[in-house]
C-alpha positions as CSV (number, residue, x, y, z in Angstrom):
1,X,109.3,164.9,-24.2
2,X,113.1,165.5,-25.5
3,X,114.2,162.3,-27.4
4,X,115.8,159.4,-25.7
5,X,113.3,159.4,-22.5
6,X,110.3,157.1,-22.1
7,X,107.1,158.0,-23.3
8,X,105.1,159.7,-20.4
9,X,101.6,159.4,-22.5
10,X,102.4,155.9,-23.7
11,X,102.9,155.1,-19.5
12,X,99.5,156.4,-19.2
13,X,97.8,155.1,-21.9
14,X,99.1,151.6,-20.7
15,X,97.5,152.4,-17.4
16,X,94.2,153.0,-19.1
17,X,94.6,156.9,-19.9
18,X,94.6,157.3,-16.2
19,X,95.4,161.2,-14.9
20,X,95.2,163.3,-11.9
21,X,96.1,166.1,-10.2
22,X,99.3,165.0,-9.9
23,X,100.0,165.5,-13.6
24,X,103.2,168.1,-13.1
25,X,106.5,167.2,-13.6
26,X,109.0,166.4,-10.8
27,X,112.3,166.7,-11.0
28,X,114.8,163.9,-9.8
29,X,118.5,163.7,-9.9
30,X,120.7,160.6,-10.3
31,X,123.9,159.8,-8.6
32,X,126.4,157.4,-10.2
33,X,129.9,155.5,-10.5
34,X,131.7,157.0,-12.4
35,X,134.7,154.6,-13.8
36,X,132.4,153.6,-16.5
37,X,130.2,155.4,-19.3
38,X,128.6,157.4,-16.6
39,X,129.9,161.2,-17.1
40,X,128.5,162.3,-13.0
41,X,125.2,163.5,-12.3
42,X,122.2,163.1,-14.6
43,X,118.4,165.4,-14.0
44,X,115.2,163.9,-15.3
45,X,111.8,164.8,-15.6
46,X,109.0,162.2,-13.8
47,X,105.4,162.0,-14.1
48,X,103.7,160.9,-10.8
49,X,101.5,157.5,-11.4
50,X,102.9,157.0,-14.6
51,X,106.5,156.9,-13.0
52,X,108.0,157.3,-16.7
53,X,111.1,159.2,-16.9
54,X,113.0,161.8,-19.9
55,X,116.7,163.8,-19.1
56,X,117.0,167.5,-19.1
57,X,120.3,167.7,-17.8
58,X,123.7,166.2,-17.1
59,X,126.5,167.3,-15.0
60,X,130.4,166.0,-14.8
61,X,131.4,164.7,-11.4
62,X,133.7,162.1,-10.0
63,X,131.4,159.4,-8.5
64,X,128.6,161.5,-6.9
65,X,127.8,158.4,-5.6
66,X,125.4,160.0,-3.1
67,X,123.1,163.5,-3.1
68,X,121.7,165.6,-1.2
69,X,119.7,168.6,-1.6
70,X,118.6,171.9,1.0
71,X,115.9,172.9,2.3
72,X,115.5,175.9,-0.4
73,X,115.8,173.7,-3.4
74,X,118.7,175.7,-4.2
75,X,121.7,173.6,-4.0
76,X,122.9,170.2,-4.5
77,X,125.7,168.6,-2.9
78,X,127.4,165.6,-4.6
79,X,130.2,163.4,-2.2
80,X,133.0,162.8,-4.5
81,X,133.7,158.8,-3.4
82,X,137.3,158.7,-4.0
83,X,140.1,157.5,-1.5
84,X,142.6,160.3,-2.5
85,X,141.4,164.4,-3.1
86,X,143.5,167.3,-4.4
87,X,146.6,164.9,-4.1
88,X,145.9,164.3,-0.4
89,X,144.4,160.9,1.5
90,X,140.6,161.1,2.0
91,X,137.6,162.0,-0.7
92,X,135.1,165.6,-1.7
93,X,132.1,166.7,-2.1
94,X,131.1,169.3,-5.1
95,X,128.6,172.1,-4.1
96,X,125.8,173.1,-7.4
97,X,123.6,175.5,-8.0
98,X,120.4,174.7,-9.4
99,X,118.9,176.7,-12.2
100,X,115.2,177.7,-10.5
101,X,114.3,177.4,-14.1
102,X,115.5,174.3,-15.8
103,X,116.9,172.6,-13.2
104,X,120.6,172.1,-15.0
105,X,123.3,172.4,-12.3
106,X,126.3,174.7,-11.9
107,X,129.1,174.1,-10.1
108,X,129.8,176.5,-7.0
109,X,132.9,174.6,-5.1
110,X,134.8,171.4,-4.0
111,X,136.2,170.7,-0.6
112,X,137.9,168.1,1.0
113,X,136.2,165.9,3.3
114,X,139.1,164.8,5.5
115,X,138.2,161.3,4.8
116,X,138.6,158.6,2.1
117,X,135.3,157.6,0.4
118,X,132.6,159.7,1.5
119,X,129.4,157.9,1.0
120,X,126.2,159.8,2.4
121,X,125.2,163.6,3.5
122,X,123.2,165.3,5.2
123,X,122.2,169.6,5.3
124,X,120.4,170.7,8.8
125,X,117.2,173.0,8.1
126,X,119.1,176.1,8.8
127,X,121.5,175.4,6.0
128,X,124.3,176.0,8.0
129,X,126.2,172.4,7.9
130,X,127.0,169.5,5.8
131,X,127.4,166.3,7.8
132,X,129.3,164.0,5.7
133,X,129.8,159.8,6.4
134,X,133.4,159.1,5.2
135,X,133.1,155.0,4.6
136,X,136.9,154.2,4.0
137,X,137.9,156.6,6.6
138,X,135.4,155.4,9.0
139,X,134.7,159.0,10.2
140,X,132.0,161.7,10.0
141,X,132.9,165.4,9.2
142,X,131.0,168.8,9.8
143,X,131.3,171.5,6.8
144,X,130.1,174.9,7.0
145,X,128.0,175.7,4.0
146,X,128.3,179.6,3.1
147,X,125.2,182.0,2.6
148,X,126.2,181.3,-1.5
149,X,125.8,177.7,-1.4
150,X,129.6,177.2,-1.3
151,X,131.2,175.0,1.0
152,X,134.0,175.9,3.7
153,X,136.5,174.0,5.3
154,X,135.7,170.9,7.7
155,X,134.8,172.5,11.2
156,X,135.0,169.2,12.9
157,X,135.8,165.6,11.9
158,X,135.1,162.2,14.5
159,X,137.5,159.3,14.1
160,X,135.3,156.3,14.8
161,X,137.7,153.1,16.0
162,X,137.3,149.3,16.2
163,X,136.3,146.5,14.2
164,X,134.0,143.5,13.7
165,X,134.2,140.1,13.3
166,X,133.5,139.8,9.0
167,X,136.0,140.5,6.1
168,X,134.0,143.9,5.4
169,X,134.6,144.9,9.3
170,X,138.4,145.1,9.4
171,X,138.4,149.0,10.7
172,X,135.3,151.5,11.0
173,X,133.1,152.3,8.6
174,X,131.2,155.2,9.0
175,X,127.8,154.7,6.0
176,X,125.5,157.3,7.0
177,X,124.4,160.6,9.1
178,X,121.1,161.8,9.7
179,X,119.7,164.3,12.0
180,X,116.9,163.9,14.5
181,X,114.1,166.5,14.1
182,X,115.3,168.6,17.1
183,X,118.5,168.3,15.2
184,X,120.2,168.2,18.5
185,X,121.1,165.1,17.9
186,X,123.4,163.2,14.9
187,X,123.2,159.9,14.3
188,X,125.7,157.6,12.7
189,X,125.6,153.7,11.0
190,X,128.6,152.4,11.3
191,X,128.8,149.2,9.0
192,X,132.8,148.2,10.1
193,X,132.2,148.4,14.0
194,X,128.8,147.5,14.4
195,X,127.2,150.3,16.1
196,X,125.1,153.8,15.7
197,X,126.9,156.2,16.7
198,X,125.0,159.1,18.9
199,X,126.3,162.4,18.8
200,X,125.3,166.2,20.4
201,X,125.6,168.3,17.8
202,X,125.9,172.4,17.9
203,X,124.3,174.1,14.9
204,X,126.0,177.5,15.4
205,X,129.9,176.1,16.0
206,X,129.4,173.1,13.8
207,X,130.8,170.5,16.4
208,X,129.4,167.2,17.1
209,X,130.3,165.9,20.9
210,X,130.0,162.4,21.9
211,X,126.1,162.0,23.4
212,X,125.6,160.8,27.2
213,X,124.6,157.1,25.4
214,X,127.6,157.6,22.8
215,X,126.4,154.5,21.0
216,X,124.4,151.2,20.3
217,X,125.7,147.9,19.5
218,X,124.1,146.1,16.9
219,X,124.4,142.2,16.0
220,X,128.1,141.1,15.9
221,X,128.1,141.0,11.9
222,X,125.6,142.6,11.3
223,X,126.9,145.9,9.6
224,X,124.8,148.5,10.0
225,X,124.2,151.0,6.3
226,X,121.5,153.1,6.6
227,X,119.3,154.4,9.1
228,X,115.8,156.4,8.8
229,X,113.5,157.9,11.1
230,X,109.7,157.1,11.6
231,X,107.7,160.4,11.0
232,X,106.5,160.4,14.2
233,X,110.5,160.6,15.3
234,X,109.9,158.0,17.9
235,X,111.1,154.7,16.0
236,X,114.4,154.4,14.4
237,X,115.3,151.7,11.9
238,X,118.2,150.2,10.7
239,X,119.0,148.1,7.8
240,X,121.9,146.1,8.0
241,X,124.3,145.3,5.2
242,X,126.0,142.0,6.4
243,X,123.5,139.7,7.9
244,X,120.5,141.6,5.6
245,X,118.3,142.6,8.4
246,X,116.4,145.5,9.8
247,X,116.9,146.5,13.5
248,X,113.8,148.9,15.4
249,X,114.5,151.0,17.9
250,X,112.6,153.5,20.0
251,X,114.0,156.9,20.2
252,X,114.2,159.7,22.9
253,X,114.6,162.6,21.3
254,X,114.8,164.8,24.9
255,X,117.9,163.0,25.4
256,X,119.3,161.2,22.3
257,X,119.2,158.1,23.4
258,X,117.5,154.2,22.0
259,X,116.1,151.1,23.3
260,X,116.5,148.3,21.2
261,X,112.8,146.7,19.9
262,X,113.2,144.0,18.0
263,X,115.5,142.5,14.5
264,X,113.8,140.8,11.3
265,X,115.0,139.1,7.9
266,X,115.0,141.2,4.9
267,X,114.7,137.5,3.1
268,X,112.2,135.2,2.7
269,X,112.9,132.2,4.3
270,X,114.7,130.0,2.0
271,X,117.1,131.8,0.0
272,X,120.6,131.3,0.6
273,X,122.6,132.8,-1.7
274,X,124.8,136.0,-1.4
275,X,122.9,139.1,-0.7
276,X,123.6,142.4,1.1
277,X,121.1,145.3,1.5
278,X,121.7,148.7,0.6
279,X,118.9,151.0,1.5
280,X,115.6,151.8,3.7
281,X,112.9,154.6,3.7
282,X,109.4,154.9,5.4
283,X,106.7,156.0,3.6
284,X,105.5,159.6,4.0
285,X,102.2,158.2,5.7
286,X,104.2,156.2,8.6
287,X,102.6,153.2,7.0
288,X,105.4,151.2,5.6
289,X,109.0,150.7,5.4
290,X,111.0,149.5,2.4
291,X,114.0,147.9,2.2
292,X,116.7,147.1,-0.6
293,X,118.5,143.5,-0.9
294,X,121.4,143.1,-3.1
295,X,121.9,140.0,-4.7
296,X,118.4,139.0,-3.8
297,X,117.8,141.9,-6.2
298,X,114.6,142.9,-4.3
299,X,112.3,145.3,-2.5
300,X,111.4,144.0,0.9
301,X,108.0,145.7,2.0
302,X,107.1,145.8,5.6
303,X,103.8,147.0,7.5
304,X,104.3,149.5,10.4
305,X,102.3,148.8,13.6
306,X,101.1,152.6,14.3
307,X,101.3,151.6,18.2
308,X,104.9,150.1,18.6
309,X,106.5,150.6,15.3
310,X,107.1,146.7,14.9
311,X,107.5,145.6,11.6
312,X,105.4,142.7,9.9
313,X,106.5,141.5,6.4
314,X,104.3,142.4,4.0
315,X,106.0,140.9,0.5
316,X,109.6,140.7,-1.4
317,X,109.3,142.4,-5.2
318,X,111.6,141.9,-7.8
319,X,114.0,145.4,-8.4
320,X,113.6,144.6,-12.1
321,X,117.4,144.6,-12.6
322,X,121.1,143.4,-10.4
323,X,122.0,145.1,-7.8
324,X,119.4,147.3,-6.4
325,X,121.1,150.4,-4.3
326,X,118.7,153.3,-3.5
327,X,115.3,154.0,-4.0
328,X,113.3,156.5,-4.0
329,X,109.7,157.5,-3.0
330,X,108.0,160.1,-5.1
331,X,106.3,163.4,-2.9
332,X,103.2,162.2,-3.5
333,X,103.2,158.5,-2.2
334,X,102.7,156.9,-5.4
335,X,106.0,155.7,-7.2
336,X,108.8,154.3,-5.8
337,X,112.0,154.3,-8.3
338,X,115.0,151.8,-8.1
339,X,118.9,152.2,-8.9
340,X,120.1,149.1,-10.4
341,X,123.4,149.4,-10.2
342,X,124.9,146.6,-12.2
343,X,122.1,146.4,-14.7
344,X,122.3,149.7,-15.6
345,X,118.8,150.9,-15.1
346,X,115.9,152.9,-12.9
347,X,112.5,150.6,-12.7
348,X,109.3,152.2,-12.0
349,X,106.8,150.8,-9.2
350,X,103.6,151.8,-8.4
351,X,102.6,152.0,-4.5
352,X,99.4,150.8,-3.3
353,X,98.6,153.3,-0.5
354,X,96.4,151.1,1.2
355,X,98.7,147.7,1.3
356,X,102.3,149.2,0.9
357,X,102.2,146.6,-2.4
358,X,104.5,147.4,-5.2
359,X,103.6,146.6,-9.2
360,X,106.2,147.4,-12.3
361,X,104.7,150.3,-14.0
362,X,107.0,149.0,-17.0
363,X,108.8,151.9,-17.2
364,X,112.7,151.1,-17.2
365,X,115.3,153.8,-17.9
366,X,118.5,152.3,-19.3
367,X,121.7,154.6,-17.6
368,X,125.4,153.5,-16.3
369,X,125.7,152.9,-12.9
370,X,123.0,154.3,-11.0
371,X,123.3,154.5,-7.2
372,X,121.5,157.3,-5.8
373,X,117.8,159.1,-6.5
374,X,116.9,162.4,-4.8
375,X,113.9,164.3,-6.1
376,X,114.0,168.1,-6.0
């Protein structure tokens, strides 16, 4: 492996020379903050099992703060997180090629986003649009991507409005946009108003409309971040930022719309210091969801009832390092990987497929301000 990386055979041999099939390399990319030593976007090389990690690549950007990749492995897309772009109000996102070969990145184009800070993307299947959450300008946009990988000009942008009750909540703010699998439908967490936005949205034009149920309220504080989709696209779960807690819902996909099921603690009972959480994923199996708590500096790790989707705590993990902002869960089920954003460093878990349990593989990579993990 190049110099500077963690030893993948020393990961293994700590694991008692175990191997399998999954013995290729994947290839992950890392988001950061930029204000520091970070230069933008950094590739590396992972192992499954062993979870150990080496860089092939870097990439200058301004705060790629979040990633996304399409559906043909093609392109990435980096939101530029800034509050002002190209001398205007509002932030950008970069558009790169990726080299089928060694995976280094080239850009294509930048656009604006037509709002300040954009935070969180997301590509339909038919390549056709970038949905972008602007968090500063508490909006979501609509960008045609071009048969090239290049980005057009915003197609449609949706001013949220309102506020909530904390000093976080003083205007909207829009945190992020995912798709249902019909994508018919685009949903939207919005941390500074309290609610999920539910939007119809047109593939073709590139239009979002406000949706029959045009929204959900959350708890009064509770900020809503994140939101992820069950497998089974019945359930819907939301992690909330402010008052670090994770929100079911069931989910009609026919017509867009949620019941509420039921709201738990990300925390164990008696902690009761500062803490917000950042990010949520279920496992590929349906199995588990896991949540990120900030300031707690931990994993939370839920089991799944396969008949209502109601969550039961399973155990809280230790991130390894401050400030714990995405994660990521490995193709195969078998690592999950944590952006420590203040400590400077990606920690290494394995899963335990049959419990959902996390252990530190040991393997910690040491880089500046990491926020966001997306495997190619």
């Amino acid at each position: 492996m190049k110099a500077g990386g963690i030893s993948l055979l020393g990961a293994f041999a700590s694991r008692g020379g175990a191997w399998s099939i999954q013995n290729q390399h994947l290839k992950m990319y890392v988001g950061t903050y930029t204000s520091g030593k970070s230069e933008g976007i950094y590739g590396y090389h992972m192992i499954p099992v062993a979870g150990g990690l080496s860089r092939f690549t870097s990439s200058t950007s301004v705060n790629p703060s979040f990633l996304a990749i399409d559906g043909s492995r093609k392109c990435l897309y980096a939101v530029n997180e800034v509050g002002e772009y190209a001398g205007k109000p509002g932030g950008g996102v970069s558009a790169f090629s990726i080299d089928a070969e060694n995976g280094s990145l080239r850009l294509l184009n930048e656009q604006a986003t037509l709002g300040a800070d954009p935070c969180y993307l997301t590509i339909d299947r038919k390549r056709k649009n970038l949905l972008v959450a602007n968090y500063t300008g508490g909006s979501v946009s609509v960008l045609p991507i071009r048969t090239d990988g290049t980005l057009g000009m915003a197609t449609d942008v949706k001013q949220h409005e309102g506020s909530g009750p904390k000093e976080q909540q003083k205007g909207p703010h829009a945190h992020c946009v995912i798709l249902d699998r019909s994508e018919r439908h685009a949903l939207i967490a919005d941390l500074g108003i309290d609610k999920v936005m539910i939007y119809r949205f047109d593939s073709s034009k590139g239009k979002l409309t406000p949706n029959k149920q045009p929204f959900v309220e959350l708890q009064t504080g509770a900020g809503p971040r994140h939101i992820t989709f069950h497998p089974n696209g019945k359930y819907l779960y939301v992690i909330n930022e402010l008052d670090s807690t994770v929100t079911s819902f069931t989910y009609n996909e026919s017509n867009g719309t949620l019941t509420l099921m039921e709201t738990v603690s990300t925390l164990p009972g008696d902690f009761s210091g500062v803490t917000y959480c950042a990010d949520i994923h279920v496992s590929a199996s349906g199995r588990f969801l896991y949540g990120s708590n900030r300031g707690h500096n931990s994993i939370v790790v839920f089991k799944i009832d396969p008949r209502t989707g109601k969550l039961t705590l399973v155990e809280h993990v230790s991130t390894g390092g401050d400030w714990p902002r995405n994660f990521v869960l490995d193709p195969y089920g078998s690592v999950l990987l944590v952006a420590n954003q203040r400590s400077d460093n990606i920690v290494s878990f394995s899963i335990d497929r049959e419990t959902g349990r996390l252990q530190p593989t040991g393997v910690v990579q040491q880089i500046p301000s990491p926020v966001c993990l997306k495997f190619l």
